[in-house]
C-alpha positions in Angstrom: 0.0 0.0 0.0 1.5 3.4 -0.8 1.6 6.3 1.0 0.4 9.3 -0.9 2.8 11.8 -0.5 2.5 15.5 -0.1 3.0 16.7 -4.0 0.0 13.9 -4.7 -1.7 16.0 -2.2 -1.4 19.4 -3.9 -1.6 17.6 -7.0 -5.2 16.6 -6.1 -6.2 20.1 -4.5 -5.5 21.8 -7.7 -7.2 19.4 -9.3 -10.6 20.0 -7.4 -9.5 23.7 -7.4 -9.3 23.8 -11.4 -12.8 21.8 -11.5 -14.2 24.2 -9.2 -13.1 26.7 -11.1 -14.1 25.7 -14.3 -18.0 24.8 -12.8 -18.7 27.4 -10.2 -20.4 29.6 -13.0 -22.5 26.4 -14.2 -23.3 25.2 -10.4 -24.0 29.5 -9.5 -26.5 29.8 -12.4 -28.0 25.9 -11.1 -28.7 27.5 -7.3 -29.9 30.3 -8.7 -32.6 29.0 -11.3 -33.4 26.8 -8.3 -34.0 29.4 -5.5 -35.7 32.2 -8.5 -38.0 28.7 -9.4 -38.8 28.2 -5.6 -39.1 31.8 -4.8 -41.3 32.3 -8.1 -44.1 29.1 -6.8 -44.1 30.4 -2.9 -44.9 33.7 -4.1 -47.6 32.6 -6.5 -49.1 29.8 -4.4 -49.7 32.8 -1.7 -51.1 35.4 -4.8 -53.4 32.4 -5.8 -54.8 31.3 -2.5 -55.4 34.8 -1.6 -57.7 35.3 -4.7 -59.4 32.1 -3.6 -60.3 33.3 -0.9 -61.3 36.7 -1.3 -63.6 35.6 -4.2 -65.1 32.9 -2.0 -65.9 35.8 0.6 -67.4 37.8 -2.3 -69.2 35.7 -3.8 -70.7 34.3 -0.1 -71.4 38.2 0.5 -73.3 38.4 -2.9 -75.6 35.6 -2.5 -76.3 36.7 1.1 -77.8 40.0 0.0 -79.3 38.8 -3.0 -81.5 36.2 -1.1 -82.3 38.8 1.5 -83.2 41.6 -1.5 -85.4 38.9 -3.0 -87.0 37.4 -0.6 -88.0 40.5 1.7 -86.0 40.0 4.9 -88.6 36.8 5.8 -87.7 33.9 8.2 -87.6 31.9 5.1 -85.0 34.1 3.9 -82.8 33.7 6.7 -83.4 30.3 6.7 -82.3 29.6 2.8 -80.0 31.8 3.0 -78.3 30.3 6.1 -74.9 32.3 7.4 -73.3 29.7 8.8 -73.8 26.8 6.3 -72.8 29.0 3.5 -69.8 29.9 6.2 -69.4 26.1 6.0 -69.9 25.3 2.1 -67.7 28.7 1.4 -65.0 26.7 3.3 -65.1 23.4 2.0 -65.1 25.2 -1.2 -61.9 27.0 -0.5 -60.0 24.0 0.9 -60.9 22.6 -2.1 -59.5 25.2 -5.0 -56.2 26.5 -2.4 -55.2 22.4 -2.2 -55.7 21.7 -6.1 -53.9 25.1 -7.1 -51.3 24.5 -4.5 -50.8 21.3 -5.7 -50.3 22.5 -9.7 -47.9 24.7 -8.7 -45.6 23.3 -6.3 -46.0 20.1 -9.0 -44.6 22.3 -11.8 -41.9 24.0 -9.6 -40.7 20.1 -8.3 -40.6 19.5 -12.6 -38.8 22.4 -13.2 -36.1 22.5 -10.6 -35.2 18.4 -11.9 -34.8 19.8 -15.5 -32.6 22.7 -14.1 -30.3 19.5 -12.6 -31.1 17.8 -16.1 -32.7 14.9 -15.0 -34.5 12.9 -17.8 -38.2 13.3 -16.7 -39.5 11.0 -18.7 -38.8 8.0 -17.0 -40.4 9.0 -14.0 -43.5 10.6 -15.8 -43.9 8.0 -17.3 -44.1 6.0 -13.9 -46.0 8.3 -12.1 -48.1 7.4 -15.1 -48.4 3.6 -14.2 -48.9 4.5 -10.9 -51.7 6.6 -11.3 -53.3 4.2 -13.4 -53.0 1.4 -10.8 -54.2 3.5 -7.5 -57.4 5.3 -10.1 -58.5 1.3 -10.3 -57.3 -0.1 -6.6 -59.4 3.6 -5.2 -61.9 3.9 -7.6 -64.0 3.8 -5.4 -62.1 6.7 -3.6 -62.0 8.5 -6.1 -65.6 8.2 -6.7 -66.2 9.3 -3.6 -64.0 12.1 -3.9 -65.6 13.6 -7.4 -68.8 13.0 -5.5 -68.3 15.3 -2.8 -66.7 17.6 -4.7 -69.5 18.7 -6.8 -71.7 17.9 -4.4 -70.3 20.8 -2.3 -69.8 23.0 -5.7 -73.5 22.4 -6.5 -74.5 23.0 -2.6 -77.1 19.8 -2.4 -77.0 20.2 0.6 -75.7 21.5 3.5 -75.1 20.8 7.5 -78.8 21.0 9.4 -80.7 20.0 5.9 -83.1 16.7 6.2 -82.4 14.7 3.1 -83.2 11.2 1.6 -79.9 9.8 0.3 -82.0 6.8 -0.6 -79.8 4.6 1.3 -80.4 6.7 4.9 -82.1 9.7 5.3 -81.8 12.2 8.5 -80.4 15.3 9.3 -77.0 16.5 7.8 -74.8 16.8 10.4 -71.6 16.7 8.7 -70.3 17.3 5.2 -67.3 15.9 4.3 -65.5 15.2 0.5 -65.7 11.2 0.7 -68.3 10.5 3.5 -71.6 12.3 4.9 -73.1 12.3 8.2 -76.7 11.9 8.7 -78.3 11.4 12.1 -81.6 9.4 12.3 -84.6 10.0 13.3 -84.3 7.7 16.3 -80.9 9.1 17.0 -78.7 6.8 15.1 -75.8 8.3 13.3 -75.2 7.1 9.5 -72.1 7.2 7.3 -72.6 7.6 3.8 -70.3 7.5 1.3 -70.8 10.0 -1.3 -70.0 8.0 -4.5 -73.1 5.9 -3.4 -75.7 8.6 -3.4 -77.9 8.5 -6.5 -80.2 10.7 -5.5 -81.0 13.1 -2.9 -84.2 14.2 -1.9 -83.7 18.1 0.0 -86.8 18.5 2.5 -85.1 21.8 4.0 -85.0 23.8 0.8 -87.6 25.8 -0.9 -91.1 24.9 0.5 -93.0 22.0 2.1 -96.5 21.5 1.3 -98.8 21.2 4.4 -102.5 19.7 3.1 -105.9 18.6 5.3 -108.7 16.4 3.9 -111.7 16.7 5.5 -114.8 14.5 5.1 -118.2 15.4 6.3 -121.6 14.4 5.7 -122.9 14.8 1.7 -125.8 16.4 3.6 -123.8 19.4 5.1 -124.4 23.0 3.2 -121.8 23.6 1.1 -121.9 27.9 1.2 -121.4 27.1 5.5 -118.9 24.1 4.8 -116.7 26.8 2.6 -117.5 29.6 4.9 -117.0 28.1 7.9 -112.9 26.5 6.5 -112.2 30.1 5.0 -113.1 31.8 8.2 -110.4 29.7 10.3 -108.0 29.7 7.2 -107.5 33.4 7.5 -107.8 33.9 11.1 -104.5 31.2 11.4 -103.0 32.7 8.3 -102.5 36.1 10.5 -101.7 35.1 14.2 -98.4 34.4 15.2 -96.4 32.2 15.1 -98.1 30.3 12.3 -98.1 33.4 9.8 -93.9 33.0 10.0 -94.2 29.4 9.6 -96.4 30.0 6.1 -95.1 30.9 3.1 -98.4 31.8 1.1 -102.1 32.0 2.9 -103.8 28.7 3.6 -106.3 28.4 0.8 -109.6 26.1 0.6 -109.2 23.8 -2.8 -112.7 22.9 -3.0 -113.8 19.7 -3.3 -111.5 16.9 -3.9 -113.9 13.4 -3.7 -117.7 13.0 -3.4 -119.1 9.7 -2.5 -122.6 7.8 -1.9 -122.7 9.7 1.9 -119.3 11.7 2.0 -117.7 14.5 1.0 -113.8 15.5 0.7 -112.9 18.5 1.2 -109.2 20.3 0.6 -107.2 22.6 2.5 -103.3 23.1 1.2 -100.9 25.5 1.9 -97.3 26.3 1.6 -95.0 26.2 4.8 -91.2 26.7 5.8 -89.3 23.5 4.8 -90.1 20.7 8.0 -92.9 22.6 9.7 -95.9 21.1 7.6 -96.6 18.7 9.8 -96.7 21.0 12.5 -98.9 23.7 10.4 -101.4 20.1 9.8 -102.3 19.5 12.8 -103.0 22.9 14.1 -105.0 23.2 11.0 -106.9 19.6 12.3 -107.6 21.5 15.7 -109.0 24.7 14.7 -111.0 23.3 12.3 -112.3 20.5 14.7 -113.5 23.7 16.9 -115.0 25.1 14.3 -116.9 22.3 13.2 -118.4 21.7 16.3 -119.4 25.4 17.0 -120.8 25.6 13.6 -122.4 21.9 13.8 -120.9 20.6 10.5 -120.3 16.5 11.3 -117.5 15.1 10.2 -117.3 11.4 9.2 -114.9 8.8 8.7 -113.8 8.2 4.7 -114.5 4.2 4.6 -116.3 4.1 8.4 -119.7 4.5 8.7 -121.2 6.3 11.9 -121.1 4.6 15.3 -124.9 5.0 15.2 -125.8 3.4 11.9 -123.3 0.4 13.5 -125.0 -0.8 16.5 -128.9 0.1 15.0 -130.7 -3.1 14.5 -131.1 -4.5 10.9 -135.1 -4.9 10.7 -134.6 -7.3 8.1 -132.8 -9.9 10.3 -135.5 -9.5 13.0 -138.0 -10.9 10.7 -135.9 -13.2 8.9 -135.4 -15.1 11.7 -137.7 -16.4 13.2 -139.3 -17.7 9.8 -136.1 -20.0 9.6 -136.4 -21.4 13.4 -140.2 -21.8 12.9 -139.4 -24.3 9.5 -136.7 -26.1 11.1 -139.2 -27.1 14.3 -142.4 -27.4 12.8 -143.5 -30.9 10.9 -145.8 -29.1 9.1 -143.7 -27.7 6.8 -141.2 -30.1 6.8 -143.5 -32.4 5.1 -144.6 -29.8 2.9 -141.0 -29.4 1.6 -140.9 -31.8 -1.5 -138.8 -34.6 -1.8 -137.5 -35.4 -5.2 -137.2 -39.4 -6.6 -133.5 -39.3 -5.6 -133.9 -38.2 -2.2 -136.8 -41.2 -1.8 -135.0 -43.9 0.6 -135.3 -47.4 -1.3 -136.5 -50.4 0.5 -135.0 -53.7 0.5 
């Protein structure tokens, strides 16, 4: 083994001295690209998320005012227009653009600063290619999901505190999230849906829900009182609190809608705040129950008949009766009853 001496020494260090000298402009301009490539993305991803969110805020501000311009500063405007789920959509929303652009550009600016070192990128695009392909079909169904939520939250479908019908659960929304929804029950249960498996969605805490009465009373009953008597209690409750903030559009009396042999339906509809018709229904029920009875107006059962026609006797059966004792008992009309030739017992 030889001992390197000290001119192999200086013969190395000017060596590395003449390479360095040779490459530092080459390696200079390298750092630089690099750090003006880095500096470049970190001042655009800030620029871009920046704009994200300012136009998020504007656009949450716009639609704020223009559902309170349009419809009048109501109840049911505050309630369509709901601060804090837009808050929540506006978000989600957000998260959504700043990670995708952040993504792009801190992509592009990992791409660029390999070409500055001249790496051959086409190797590994072309296995980040293969790899996509093989996680999109191993997560497809993550994916799915993912798409799912995404345009789900872009076309607002709904939101948290909505009632839907996914169709596989239905409940209340309480969480939305990009692969999975919450929805809690109505018995308190707490379902996880995954958003690539809704097909349909059924919204019954936007727009308006539909609150309708049938009521049947006797075909005998005046109709002028009948129609009287329901708008009377329609507009009273159409202008007491707290029902007029529930309504969206007076209670109105249809008319009409069956008549039968001793029956008559009649139909009272109106529009309500989404998830209060049921509630709107049966105070309808009770006021018009009062009023019926004040007005004497009978109401009947639809297939029931009244408890008095049930227990009356049937005259029919109290004469029919005895007729069929009195020929079973009496030999007199037994052998009145004639016997045919087959019927004739045969001696032996």
């Amino acid at each position: 083994m030889t001992v390197p001496t000290l001119q192999d020494a200086q013969q190395s260090a000017n060596q590395a001295a003449s390479w360095v000298e040779q490459n530092w402009s080459t390696w200079l301009a390298i750092g630089l690209r690099v750090v003006l490539i880095l500096v470049i993305a970190g001042v655009l991803r800030v620029v871009v998320r920046r704009a994200i969110t300012k136009l998020i805020d504007r656009m949450t501000r716009t639609a704020q005012q223009t559902g309170g311009t349009a419809l009048g500063g109501t109840s049911l405007g505050g309630l369509l227009v709901n601060a804090e789920r837009r808050r929540q959509r506006s978000a989600a929303i957000g998260s959504v653009l700043r990670s995708v652009a952040s993504f792009l550009i801190l992509g592009t600016a990992a791409l660029m600063v390999l070409a500055t070192f001249q790496i051959n990128l086409a190797p590994l695009l072309a296995s980040a290619g293969v790899a996509g392909v093989a996680v999109g079909f191993g997560a497809r169904n993550l994916v799915t999901d993912f798409l799912s939520g995404v345009f789900m939250i872009l076309e607002d479908q709904y939101g948290v505190g909505d009632t839907i019908d996914a169709g596989v659960a239905s409940g209340e929304v309480i969480e939305v999230g990009l692969r999975v929804t919450k929805l809690r029950g109505d018995n308190g249960e707490i379902w996880y849906v995954r958003n690539g498996e809704v097909k349909r969605i059924g919204n019954l805490s936007q727009g308006w829900a539909t609150a309708g009465v049938d009521v049947t009373v006797r075909a005998s009953e005046d109709l002028d009182k009948l129609k009287a008597t329901l708008t009377e209690v329609a507009e009273k409750m159409s202008k007491e609190e707290p029902w007029n903030e529930l309504l969206w559009s007076p209670i109105e009396v249809l008319g009409l809608d069956s008549v039968l042999i001793d029956s008559m339906v009649v139909r009272v509809s109106a529009k309500t705040m989404p998830g209060k018709s049921v509630t709107v229904e049966r105070e309808l029920r009770w006021r018009i129950k009062r009023a019926f009875d004040e007005a004497d107006i009978r109401i009947v059962g639809g297939a029931t008949a009244p408890a008095e026609e049930e227990t009356a006797p049937d005259p029919m059966a109290s004469v029919a009766a005895p007729s069929v004792y009195s020929n079973a008992a009496s030999p007199q009309v037994q052998a009145a009853t004639p016997v045919t030739p087959s019927q004739r017992p045969t001696g032996k």
